[in-house]
C-alpha positions in Angstrom: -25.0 50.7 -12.2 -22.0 49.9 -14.4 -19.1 52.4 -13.6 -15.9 52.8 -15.6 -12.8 54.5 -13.9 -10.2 55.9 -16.5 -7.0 57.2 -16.1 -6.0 59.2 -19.6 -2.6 58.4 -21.2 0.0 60.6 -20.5 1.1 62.6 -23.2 4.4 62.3 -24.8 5.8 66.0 -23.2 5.3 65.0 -19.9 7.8 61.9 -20.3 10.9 62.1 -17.9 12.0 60.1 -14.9 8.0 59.6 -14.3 8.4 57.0 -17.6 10.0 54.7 -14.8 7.4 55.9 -12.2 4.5 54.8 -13.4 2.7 54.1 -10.4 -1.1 52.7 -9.8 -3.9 54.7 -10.0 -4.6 54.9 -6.1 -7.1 57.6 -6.4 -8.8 55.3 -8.7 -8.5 52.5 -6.1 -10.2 54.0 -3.8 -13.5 55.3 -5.7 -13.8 51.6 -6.3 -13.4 50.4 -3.0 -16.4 52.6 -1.9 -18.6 52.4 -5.2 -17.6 48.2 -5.8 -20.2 47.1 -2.8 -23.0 48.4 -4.6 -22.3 48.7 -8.1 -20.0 46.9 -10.9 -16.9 48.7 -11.6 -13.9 48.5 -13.5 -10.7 50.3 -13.6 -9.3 51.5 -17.4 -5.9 52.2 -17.1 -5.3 53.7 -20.2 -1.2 54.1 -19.3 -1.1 50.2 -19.1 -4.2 48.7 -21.8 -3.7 49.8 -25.0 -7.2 49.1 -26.1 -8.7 52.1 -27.7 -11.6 53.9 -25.3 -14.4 53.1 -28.0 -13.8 49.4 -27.8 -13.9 49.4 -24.1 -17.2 51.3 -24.1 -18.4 48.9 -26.3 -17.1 46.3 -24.6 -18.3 47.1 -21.3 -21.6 49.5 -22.1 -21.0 51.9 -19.0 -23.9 53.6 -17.0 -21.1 56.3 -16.0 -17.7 56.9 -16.9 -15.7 58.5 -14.3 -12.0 60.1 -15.2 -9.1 61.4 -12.9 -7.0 64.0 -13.9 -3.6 66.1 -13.5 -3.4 69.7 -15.3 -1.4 67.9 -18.2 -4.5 65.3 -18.5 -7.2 68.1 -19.2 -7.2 68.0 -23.4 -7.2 64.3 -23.0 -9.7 64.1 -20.2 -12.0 66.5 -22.3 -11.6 64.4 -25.6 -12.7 61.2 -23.6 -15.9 63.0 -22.4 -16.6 64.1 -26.0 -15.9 60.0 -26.8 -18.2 58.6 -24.2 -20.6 61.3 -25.7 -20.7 60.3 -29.3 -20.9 56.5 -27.9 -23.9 57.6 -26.0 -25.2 61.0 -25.0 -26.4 59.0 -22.1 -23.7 57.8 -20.2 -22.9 59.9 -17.3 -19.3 61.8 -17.4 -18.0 62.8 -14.5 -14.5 64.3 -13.6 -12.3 64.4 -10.5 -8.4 64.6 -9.6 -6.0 66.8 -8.9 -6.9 69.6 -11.7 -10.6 69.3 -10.6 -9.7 70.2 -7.2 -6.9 73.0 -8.3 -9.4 74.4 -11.3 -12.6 72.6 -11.8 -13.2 75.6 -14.6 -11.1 73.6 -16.7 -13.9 71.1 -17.0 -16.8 73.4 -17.7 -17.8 71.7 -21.0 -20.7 70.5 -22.7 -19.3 66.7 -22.4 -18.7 66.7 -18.6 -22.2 66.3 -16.3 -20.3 66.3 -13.1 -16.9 67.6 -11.2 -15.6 66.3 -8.2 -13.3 68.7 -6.8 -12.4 66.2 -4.0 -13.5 62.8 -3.2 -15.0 61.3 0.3 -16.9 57.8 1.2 -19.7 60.0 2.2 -19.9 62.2 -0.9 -19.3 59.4 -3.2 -22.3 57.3 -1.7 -24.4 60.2 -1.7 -23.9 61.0 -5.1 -24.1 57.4 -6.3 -26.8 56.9 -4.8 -28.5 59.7 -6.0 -27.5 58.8 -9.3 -29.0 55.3 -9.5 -32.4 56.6 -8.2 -33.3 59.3 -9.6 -31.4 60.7 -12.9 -32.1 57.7 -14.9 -33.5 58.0 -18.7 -36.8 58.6 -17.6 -36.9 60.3 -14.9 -34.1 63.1 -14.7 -33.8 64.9 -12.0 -31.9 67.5 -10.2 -28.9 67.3 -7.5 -29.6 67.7 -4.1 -26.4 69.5 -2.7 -23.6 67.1 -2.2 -20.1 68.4 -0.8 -18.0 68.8 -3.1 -19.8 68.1 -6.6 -21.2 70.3 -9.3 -23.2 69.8 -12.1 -23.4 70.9 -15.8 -26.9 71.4 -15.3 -26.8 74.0 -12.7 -24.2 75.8 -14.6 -21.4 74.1 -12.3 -22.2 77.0 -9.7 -22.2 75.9 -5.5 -19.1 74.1 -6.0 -17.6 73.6 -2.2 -14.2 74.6 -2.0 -13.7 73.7 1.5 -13.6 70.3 2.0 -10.7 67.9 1.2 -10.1 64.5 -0.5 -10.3 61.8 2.3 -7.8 58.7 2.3 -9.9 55.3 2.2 -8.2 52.3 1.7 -7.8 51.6 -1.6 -8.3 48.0 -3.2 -6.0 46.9 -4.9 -7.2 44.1 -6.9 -9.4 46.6 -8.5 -5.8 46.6 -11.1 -4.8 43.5 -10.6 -4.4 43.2 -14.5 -2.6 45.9 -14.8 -0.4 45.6 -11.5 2.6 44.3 -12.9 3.3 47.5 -15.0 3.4 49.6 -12.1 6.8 50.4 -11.0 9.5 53.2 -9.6 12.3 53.4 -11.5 13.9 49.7 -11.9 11.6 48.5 -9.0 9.1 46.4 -10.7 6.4 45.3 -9.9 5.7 48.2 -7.3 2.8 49.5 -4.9 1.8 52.9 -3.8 1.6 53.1 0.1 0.2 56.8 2.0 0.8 56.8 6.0 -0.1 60.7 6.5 -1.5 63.8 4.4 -0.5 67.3 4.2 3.5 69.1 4.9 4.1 71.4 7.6 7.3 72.7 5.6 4.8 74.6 3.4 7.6 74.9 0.7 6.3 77.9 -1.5 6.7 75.7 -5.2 4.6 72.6 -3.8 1.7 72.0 -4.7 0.4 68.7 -2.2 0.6 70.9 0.8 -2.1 73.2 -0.4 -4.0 70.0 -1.8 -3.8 68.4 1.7 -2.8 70.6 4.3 -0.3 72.7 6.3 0.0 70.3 9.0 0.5 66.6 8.8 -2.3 64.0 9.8 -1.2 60.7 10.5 -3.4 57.6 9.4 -3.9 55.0 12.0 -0.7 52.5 11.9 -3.3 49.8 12.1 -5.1 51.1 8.9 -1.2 51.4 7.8 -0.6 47.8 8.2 -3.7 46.5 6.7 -2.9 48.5 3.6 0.7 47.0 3.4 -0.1 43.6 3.8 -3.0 44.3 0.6 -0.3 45.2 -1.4 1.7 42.0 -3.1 4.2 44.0 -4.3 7.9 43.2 -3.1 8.8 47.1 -3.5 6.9 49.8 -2.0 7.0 53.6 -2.7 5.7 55.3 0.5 4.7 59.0 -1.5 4.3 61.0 2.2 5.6 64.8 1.6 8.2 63.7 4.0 8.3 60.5 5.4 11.0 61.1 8.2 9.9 64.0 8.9 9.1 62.8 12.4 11.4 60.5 14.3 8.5 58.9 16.7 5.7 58.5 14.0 9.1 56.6 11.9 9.7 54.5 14.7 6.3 53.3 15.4 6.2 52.4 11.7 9.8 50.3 12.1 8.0 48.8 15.2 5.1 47.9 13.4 7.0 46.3 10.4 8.8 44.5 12.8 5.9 42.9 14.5 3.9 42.5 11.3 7.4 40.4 9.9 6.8 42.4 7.1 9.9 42.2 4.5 9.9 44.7 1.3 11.9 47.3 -0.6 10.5 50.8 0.8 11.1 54.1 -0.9 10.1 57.0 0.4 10.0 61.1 0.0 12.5 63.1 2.3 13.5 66.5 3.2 16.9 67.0 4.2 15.8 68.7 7.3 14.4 65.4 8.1 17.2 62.8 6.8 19.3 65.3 9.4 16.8 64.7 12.3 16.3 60.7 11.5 20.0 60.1 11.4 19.5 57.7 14.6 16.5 56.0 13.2 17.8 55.4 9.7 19.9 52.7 10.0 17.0 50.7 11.8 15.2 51.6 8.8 17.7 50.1 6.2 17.2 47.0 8.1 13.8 46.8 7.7 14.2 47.5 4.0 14.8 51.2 2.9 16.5 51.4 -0.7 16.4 55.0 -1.8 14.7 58.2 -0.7 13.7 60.8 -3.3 15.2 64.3 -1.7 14.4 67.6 -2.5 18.2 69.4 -2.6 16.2 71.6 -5.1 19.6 73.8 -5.4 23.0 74.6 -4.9 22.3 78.3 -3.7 21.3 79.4 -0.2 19.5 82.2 -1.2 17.3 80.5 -3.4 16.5 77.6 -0.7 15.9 80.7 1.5 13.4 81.9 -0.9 11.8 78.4 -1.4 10.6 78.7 2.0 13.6 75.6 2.9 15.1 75.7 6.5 17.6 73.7 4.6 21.3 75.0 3.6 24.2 73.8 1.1 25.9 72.7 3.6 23.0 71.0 5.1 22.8 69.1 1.5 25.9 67.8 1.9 25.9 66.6 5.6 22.3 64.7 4.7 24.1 63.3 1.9 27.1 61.8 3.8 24.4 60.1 6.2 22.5 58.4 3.4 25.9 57.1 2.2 26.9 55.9 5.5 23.7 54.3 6.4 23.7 52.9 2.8 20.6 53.7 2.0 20.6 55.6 -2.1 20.0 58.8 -2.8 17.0 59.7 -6.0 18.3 63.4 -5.5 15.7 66.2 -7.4 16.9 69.8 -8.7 15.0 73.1 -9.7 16.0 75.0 -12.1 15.8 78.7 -11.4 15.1 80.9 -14.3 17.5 84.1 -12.7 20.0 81.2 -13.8 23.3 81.7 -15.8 25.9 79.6 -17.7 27.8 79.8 -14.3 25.0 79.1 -12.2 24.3 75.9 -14.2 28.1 75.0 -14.0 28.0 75.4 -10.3 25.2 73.3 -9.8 27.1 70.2 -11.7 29.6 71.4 -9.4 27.1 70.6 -5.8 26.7 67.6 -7.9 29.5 66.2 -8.0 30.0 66.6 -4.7 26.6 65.4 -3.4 27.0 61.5 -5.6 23.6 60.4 -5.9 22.4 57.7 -7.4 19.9 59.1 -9.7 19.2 63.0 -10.5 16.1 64.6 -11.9 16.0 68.2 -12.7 13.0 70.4 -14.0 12.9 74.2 -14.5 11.0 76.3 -11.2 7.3 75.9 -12.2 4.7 78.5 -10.7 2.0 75.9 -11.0 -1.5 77.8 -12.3 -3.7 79.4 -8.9 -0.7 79.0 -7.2 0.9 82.0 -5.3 4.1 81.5 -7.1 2.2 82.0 -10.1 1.0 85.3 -9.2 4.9 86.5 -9.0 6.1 85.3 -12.2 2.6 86.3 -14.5 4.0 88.9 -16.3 7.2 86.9 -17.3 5.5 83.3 -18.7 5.8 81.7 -21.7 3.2 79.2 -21.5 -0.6 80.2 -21.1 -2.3 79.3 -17.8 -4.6 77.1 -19.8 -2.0 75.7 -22.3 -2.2 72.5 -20.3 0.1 69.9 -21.5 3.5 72.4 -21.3 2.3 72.8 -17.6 4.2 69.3 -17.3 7.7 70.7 -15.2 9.4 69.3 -18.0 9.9 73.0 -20.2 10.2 76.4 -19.5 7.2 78.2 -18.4 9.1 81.5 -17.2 10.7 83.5 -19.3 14.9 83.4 -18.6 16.3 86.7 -17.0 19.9 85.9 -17.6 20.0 84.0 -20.7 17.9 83.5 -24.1 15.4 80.9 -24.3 17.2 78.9 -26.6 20.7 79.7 -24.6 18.7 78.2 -21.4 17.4 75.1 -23.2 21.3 74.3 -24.2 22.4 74.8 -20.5 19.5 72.2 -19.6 20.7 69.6 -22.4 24.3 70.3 -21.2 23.6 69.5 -17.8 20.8 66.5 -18.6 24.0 64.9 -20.7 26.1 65.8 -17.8 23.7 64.0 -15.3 22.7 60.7 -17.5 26.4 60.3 -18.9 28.3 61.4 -15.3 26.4 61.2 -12.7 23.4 58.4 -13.0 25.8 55.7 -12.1 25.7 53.0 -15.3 27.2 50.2 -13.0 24.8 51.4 -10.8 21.7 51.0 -12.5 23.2 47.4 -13.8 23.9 45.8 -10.7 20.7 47.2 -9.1 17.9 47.1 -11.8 19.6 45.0 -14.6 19.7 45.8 -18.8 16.1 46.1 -19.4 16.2 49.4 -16.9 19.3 50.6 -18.7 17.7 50.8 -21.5 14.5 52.1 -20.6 17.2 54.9 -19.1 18.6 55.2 -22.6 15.2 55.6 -24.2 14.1 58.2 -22.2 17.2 60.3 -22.1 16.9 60.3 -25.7 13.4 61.5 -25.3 14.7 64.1 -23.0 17.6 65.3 -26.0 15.3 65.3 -28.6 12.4 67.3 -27.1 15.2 70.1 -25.5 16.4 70.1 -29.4 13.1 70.7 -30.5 12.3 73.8 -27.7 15.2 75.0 -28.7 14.8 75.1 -32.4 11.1 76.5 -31.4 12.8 79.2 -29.3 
C-alpha cells in the first residue's frame, strides 16, 4: 500500500515563539517506522514543502492518507480529507494526534473513514494489515475491533478510551528533506528527543499529563542512546514534562552521554521544583552540553501557583533563577496570564521579571483547554466556543477578563509583549548566540504578535 503522512500548516493565529519552534513531526516518525517495513510511505510536511496537497496526491497517487492533528489543526485537517476525497473517494483518510485522542468527535465527518485516538506498533499493524487485505475496491469489508480505532462506517461508536499512545522509536530519515527546517528558537538544524512519558506534578492547566500519565515512565537509557545517536542534529530539544525532575534518572543520562562521547546542545523542559532539586547535578550537565531550559514560572503570585496545583513559590522562582545563572546554563522562562488580572497585576509581573533576567520570555493568557477540568470552571465566562478551534491556540483570550475590559486586557498584553521583546529578550543576546537571521525572525514575529493584539482589540 502507498501511505501518505501529513502534518497541516499551522495557521497564521497560532504564530508566537512556536514560529522558532518548529520541531519535526515525531509522531509522524514513528507511524513510519512501524508501517515503512511493509508498505511505501512518505512524510508531507506541509509546515516545511510548500507544494500544494493536490499536486502531491497527484504526484504520489496514495492508497491512504493519514493526518496528525492539534485542536488548532481540525478545520485544516477536515479540509484535507474533503481534498483527498474530491482527488479520489477511494483513498482511505484516516486521523490521529493529539485532538483525536482529547475529542475524536471533532472528526466525525463524511471525509474521515478512520480515527486513531492513540497510536501503538500493535494497533497500527493490525489495522494495516487489515486494511491491505480486506477493504480494498472490491471487496470492502468491515473492522474487526482494533484498540483504539473507529470507523465512519460503524458510526465511529466502540472507540477505546483506555489505552495510550506508545513511544517507538521514531526514524528519522523518514524527513530527512525536510530536517534542516526544524529548529528551537536560533538552534537550527534541531531534533526532537523523548526519555520518559507522563508528570507526576499533575499541574491543573496541562494538558500532557492527562495525555500520558500521572506518573512518569522512564524509556530504557539504551533505547535513549540509540535514539540520540539517529538524530544528526548538533542541537537537541529533550520535550520530557520535566526533565530534572529526578536527580538519579539525570545522572544516568549524564553517565550515558559520557560513555556514548556524545557532544550536542541539549534543551530541555524544567520545573522549578526540579532546577532546585538538580542544583548538584546541573553543572555536570552544562558540561555535557545543556544551553537553556524552558521553565514554567507561570506567575508572579503565590496564590495563583497555589491554585495551579505548583509546590513552587515566588521566592522559589527567584532562587531557581540565581542557580541557572550561576551554573550558566539560560533561562527560556514561560508566563500565564490570569484573567482575575489588573493593570497592577500586569505591572507587577514586569516587575518578577525584571528581577528573574531571562533570556527569552513567552507569555500566553490561562487557557482551560476543551474536556479539560479547568474548562469546566471557567464555561460560563468564555469567549471562544469549545469548537471554535483555531482561537484555542493559547495565543488570545478565551476567558472573559474579571477586572478589566476585553480590549483594556488586550492593551496590558501588548504593553507587556513590547515590554518583554524591547526590555527583556536580550538583543545582544540573541546576536551573539543565534546571529541576525534569528533577530530578525524575532522582529517578524513580534510584529505578528502587535498586529494581531491590535486587531483583538479593535474586534473587542
Amino acid at each position: 500500500m502507498k501511505i501518505l503522512l501529513v502534518r497541516p500548516a499551522r495557521i497564521e493565529q497560532a504564530i508566537t515563539l512556536g514560529e522558532f519552534m518548529f520541531s519535526e513531526p515525531i509522531g509522524l516518525e514513528m507511524v513510519y517506522a512501524v508501517l515503512a517495513p511493509w508498505h511505501r510511505v512518505e512524510i508531507f510536511d506541509m509546515m516545511a514543502d510548500k507544494m500544494p496537497l493536490s499536486v502531491k496526491l497527484d504526484e504520489y497517487q496514495p492508497d491512504v492518507v493519514g493526518v496528525t492533528s492539534l485542536c488548532i489543526d481540525v478545520n485544516a485537517v477536515l479540509d484535507i480529507a474533503v481534498q483527498v476525497k474530491k482527488y479520489h473517494k477511494q483513498v482511505v483518510t484516516v486521523v490521529g494526534g493529539t485532538q483525536a485522542f482529547l475529542r475524536p468527535a471533532s472528526f466525525f465527518s463524511a471525509s474521515v473513514d478512520y480515527i486513531f485516538r492513540f497510536t501503538t506498533r500493535q494497533n497500527l499493524t493490525d489495522f494495516f494489515a487489515w486494511l491491505e487485505q480486506y477493504c480494498d475496491v472490491k471487496n470492502g469489508g468491515q473492522m474487526p475491533e482494533i484498540g483504539g480505532v473507529c470507523a465512519q462506517a460503524d458510526g465511529f461508536a466502540g472507540l477505546d478510551a483506555r489505552g495510550r499512545n506508545e513511544y517507538i522509536l521514531p526514524d528519522r530519515k523518514s524527513t530527512s528533506k525536510y530536517r534542516n527546517a526544524y529548529s528551537y528558537f536560533g538552534y537550527r538544524p534541531s531534533a526532537l528527543l523523548g526519555t520518559a512519558r507522563g508528570c507526576s506534578k499533575k499541574c491543573n492547566f496541562c494538558l500532557r499529563w492527562r495525555i500520558e500519565g500521572g506518573a512518569e515512565e522512564y524509556l530504557p537509557m539504551e533505547l535513549v542512546r540509540e535514539d540520540l545517536l539517529n538524530a544528526p542534529e548538533p542541537t537537541v530539544m529533550i520535550y520530557d514534562n520535566d526533565f530534572l525532575h529526578h536527580v538519579p534518572r539525570l545522572e544516568e543520562f549524564c553517565r550515558m552521554l559520557e560513555e556514548a562521547g556524545i557532544k550536542k546542545n541539549f534543551i530541555c523542559y524544567a520545573s522549578v521544583e526540579s532546577v532546585l532539586a538538580a542544583v548538584g547535578t546541573l553543572q555536570r550537565f552544562r558540561k555535557l552540553g545543556l544551553q537553556a531550559v524552558l521553565l514554567g514560572y507561570e506567575t508572579y503570585s503565590d496564590a495563583e501557583l497555589a491554585s495551579y496545583g505548583k509546590k513552587s513559590t515566588r521566592k522559589d522562582n527567584l532562587a531557581a533563577a540565581a542557580i541557572l545563572r550561576e551554573a550558566g546554563v539560560d533561562v527560556w522562562a514561560s508566563l500565564m496570564l490570569h484573567p482575575a488580572w489588573n493593570r497592577e497585576d500586569f505591572k507587577e509581573l514586569r516587575r518578577h521579571l525584571r528581577q528573574l533576567r531571562p533570556q527569552i520570555t513567552s507569555m500566553c493568557p490561562l487557557t482551560p483547554f476543551p474536556n479539560l477540568p479547568l474548562f469546566q470552571q471557567y464555561q460560563d465566562n468564555l469567549l471562544v466556543a469549545d469548537d471554535d478551534y483555531e482561537k484555542w491556540s493559547f495565543a488570545q483570550l478565551t476567558i472573559r477578563p474579571s477586572a478589566l475590559s476585553t480590549r483594556q486586557y488586550y492593551r496590558e498584553m501588548l504593553i507587556t509583549n513590547f515590554y518583554i521583546n524591547l526590555y527583556m529578550n536580550n538583543l545582544p543576546y540573541v546576536i551573539r548566540k543565534f546571529g541576525f537571521a534569528s533577530v530578525w525572525r524575532l522582529a517578524k514575529g513580534s510584529v505578528k504578535v502587535f498586529w494581531r493584539y491590535v486587531k483583538l482589540m479593535r474586534a473587542s
